[in-house]
C-alpha positions in Angstrom: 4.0 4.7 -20.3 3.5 6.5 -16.7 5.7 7.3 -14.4 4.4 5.8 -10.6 4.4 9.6 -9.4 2.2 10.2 -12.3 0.2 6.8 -12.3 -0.7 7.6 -8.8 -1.8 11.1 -9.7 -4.1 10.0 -12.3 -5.2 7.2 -9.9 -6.3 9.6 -7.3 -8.1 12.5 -9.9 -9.8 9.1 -10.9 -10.9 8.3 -7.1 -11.8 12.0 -6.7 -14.0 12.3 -9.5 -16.4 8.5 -8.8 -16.4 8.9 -4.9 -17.6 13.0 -5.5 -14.7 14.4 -3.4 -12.6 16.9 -2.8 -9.0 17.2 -2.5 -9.7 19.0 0.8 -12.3 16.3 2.0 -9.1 13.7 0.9 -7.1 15.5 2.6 -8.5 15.6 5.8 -9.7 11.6 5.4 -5.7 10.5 5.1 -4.2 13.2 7.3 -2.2 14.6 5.2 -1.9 18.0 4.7 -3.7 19.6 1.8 -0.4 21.4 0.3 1.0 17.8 0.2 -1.9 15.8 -1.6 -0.9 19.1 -3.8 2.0 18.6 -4.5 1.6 14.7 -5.2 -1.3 15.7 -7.9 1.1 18.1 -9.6 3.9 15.5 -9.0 6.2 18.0 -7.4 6.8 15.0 -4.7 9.7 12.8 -7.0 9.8 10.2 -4.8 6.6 8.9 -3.1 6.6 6.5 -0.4 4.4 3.8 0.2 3.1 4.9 3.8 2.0 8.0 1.9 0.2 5.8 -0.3 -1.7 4.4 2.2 -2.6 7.4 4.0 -4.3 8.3 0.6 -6.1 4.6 0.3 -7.3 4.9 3.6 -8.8 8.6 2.8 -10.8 6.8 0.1 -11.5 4.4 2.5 -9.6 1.5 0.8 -7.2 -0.9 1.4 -3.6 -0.2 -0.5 -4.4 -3.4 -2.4 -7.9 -1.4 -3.7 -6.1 1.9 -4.3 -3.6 -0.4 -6.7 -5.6 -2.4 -8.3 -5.8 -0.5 -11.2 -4.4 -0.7 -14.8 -2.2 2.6 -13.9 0.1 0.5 -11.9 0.3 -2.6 -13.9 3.8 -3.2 -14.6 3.6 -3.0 -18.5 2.0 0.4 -18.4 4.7 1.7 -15.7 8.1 3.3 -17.0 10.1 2.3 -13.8 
């Protein structure tokens, strides 16, 4: 089981790796600041919140419902 901090870590290493981009080049597509995609990927950040969330999606050029729908953040594989 995953924690969300870490299921959204893996999910956007995963996103990273089939789209061909860089944590800078996500960075600058969701507007965050490359020291805090950082810190979520090295789950420094405890306590993620959802607009965050979407700021990522939307650097993939996804909806939130895209950047979710992914075994990571099914409910049975999620220690919450």
């Amino acid at each position: 089981m995953n924690s969300v901090n870490h299921a959204l870590a893996l999910r956007i290493e995963e996103l990273l790796k089939k789209k061909k981009m860089t944590r800078y080049r996500l960075a600058m597509n969701s507007g965050l600041t490359h020291s805090t995609l950082k810190n979520i990927i090295h789950e420094t950040v405890k306590d993620n919140l959802l607009s965050t969330t979407i700021l990522i999606a939307s650097g993939f050029d996804m909806t939130v419902s895209e950047f979710l729908d992914s075994p990571l953040f099914k409910e049975e594989n999620l220690n919450i």
